[in-house]
N, C-alpha and C positions, 0 to 999 in steps of 0.2 A: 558588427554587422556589415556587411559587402555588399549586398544588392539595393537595389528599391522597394522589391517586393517583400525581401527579410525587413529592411525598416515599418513597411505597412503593417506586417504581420504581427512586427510587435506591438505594435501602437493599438493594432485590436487585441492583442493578449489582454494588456493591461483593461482597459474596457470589457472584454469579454470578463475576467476575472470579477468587477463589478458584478455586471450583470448578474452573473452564477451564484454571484453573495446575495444576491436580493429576490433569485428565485426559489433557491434551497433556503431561503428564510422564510418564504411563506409558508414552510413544515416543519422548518428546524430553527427553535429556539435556543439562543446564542450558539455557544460552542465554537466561538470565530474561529479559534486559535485551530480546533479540530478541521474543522470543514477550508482553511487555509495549508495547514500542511497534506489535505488530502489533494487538494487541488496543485499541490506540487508535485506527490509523487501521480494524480493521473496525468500531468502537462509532460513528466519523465520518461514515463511509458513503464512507472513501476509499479510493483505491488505494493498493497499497502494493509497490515495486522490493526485492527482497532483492539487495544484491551481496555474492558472495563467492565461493572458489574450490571445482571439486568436489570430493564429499565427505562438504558439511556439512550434511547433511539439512534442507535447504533446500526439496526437493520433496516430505519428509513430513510437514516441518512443516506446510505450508498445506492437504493431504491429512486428516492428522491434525485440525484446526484445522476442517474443514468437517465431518466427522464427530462434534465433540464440541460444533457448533453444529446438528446436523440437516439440514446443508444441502444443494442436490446441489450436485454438484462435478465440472466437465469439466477434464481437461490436456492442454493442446495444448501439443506440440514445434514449435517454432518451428526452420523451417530454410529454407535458399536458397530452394529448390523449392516453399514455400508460397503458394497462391494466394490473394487475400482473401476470395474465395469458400468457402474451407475453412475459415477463420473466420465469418463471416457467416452462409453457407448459399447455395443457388442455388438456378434454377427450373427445373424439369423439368419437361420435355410427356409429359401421360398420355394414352394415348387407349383410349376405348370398343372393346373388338372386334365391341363385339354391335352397335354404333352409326355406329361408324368418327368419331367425336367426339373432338374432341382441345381441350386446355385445358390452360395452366400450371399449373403447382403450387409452391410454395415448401416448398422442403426445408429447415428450421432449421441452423444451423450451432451451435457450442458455446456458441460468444458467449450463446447462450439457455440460461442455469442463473444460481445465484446466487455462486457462487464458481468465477472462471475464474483457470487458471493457466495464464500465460505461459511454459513453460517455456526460459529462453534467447530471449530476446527479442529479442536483438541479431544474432542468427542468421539472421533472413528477411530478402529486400529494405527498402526506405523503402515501396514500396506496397504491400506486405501489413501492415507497421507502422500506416500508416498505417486501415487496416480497422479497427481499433481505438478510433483518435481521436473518433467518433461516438457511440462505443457510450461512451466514458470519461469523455465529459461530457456528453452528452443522455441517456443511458441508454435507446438507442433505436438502430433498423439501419432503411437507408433501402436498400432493391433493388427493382430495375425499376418506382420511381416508388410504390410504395409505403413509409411507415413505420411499421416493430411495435415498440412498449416492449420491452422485455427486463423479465422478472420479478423485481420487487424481493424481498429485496436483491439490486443486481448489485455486485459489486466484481472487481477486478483484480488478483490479484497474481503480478509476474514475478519472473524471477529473471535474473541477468545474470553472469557470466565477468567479473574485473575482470584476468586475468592472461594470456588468450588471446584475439587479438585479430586472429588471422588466421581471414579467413574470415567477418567478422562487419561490422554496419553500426549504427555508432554509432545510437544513437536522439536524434533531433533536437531541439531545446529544445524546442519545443511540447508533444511527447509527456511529456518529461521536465518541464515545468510540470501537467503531468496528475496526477501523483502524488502524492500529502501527502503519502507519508512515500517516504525511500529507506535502507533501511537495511545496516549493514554486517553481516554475518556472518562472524564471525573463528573460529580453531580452539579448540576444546575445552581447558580444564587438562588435567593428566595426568590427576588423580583421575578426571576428568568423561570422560579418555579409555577409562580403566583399566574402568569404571563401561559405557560403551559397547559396548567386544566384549566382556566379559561377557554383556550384553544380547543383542547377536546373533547369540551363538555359541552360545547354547543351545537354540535352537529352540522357546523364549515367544515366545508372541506375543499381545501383553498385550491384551485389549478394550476398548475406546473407545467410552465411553456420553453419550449426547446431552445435551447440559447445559440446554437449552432448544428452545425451537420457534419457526419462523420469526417468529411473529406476537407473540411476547416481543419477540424481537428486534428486528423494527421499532420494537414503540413504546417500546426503549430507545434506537435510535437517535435516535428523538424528543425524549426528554426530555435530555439529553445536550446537545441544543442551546438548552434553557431555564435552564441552571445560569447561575448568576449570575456577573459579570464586573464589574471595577471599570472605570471609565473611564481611569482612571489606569496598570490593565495593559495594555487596550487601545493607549494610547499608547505604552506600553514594547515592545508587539509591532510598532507601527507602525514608530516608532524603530529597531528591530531590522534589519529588514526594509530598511528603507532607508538605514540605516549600512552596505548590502551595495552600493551603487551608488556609482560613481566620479562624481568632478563636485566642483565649489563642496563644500568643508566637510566634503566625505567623512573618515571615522577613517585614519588613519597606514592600518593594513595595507590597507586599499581600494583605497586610494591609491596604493599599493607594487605589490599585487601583484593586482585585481581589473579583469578588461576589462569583463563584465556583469555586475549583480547581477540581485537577484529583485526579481520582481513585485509589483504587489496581490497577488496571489493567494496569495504566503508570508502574507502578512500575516494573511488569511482563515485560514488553515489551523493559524497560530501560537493565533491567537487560541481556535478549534474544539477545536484540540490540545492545549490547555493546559484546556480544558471537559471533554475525554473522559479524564484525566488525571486529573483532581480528585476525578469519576466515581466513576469506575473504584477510587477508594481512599477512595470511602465521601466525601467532603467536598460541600458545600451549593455552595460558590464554589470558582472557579478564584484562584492565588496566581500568586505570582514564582518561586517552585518548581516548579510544574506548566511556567509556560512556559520555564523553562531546562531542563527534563526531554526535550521535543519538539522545540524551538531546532536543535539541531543536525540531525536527520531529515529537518527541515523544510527548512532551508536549503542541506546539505550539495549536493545537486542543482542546484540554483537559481543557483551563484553559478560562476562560469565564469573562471578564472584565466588569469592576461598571461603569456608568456612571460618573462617575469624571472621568476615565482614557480614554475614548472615550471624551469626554469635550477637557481635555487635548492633545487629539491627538496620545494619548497611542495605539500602537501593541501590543497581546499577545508575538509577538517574543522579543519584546523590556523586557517585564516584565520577561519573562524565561530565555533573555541573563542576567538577572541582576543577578537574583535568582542562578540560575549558577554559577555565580562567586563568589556571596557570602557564597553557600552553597560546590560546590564542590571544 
């Protein structure tokens, strides 16, 4: 960090981060681990895939999470019948009666706010998915030859069914490279269950107070990508990242059980992920803890298993815990 003002900002990161854990807990029961790496890829300015099965407050969390950022917040349901246009927005002819003048008009679609939820994402065709693609890495909607920015922050976050599969249209590696983080969403302890419909069954309904304001927020996302980085972790994320690709030299499980790995673009995000991480827990520089903290989120998506390791019964999470250990 170089200024004074980058030093302050961290010093509220790490605090704001508090905060946001004690606001999204008066709705959201545990799930530290979840609601910590989501808070890394929003500090990134990434997207972020929740998988898990219904349930598990999945759709309140990132509802909750917009609320206790100030932010607005559109949800779209993703299903067969979705056209891209209902994402995006479309153009409608108005016309003067007094005049008999007629002239397009661009009606916004939801895509235009700053926290959009996917909900079920896997649910609309490949080209309604696809409406997406534009907006998730230009931050920007291109219709009828015109292109509008989308108001910063824009971020993404879906959700996805990993146990019903009828009826749905996988999301393609491209999209699925879109995302920093994907993370898993598993079920409650009993306690944390026990703790739950208590909560719901009484008819509280706790209020969720805004923990900062947009223009915080950006210039956190800012400063976040000026924390410092060793050269030396950098190369460990590199490393990482491409002990996931089969070929010459590849690690034993690659080897065994990996048809693609990941991208540059894990690499990018290992590195970013391991900066909003450090952040995020008050620290000047990013370590080897911070990037095995994000490691798996990161890659878990990214790395596409051979049919022997689905035979076997093989997880990509399984094959990236290995990889990890071996390599970082």
């Amino acid at each position: 960090m170089t200024t004074k003002d980058d030093a302050q900002l961290l010093m509220e990161l790490a605090d704001t981060r508090t905060r946001l854990l004690d606001e999204i807990g008066k709705v959201i029961v545990g799930q530290r681990q979840v609601v910590e790496l989501m808070l890394t890829a929003l500090f990134a300015q990434g997207h972020c895939l929740f998988i898990g099965v219904p349930g598990l407050a999945k759709t309140l969390l990132v509802s909750t999470t917009a609320k206790a950022l100030g932010l607005e917040f559109k949800r779209v349901q993703f299903t067969p019948d979705l056209m891209p246009s209902d994402i995006t927005g479309t153009e409608v002819l108005d016309e003067d009666r007094a005049t008999g003048h007629r002239e397009l008009r661009f009606v916004k679609g939801p895509v235009f706010t700053n926290l959009m939820l996917a909900d079920e994402i896997n649910r609309t065709p490949p080209k309604t998915q696809a409406a997406l693609l534009q907006a998730m890495q230009e931050r920007e909607v291109s219709v009828g030859g015109n292109t509008m920015p989308l108001p910063p922050p824009f971020q993404v976050f879906a959700t996805q069914n990993p146990i019903e599969q009828e009826g749905t249209y996988p999301l393609p590696e491209a999209q699925l490279d879109r995302f920093m983080l994907s993370i898993d969403v598993g079920y409650p302890s009993a306690d944390e269950e026990i703790d739950i419909v208590l909560r719901t069954t009484s008819g509280e309904n706790p209020e969720v107070s805004p923990v900062l304001d947009r223009e915080t927020l950006l210039a956190m996302q800012g400063v976040v990508r000026r924390v410092n980085v060793s050269r030396a972790l950098v190369e460990k994320a590199v490393a990482l990242a491409r002990a996931t690709r089969p070929g010459a030299g590849a690690p034993g499980p690659t080897s065994s059980w990996v048809q693609w790995g990941a991208g540059p673009r894990a690499s990018q995000y290992l590195v970013l992920g391991a900066k909003v991480w450090a952040a995020l827990h008050g620290n000047e520089s990013a370590d080897v803890a911070d990037l095995i903290a994000v490691a798996p989120a990161v890659l878990g998506h990214r790395v596409l298993l051979n049919f022997q390791a689905e035979a076997q019964g093989m997880r990509a999470s399984d094959v990236v815990g290995q990889l990890i250990a071996e390599v970082v």
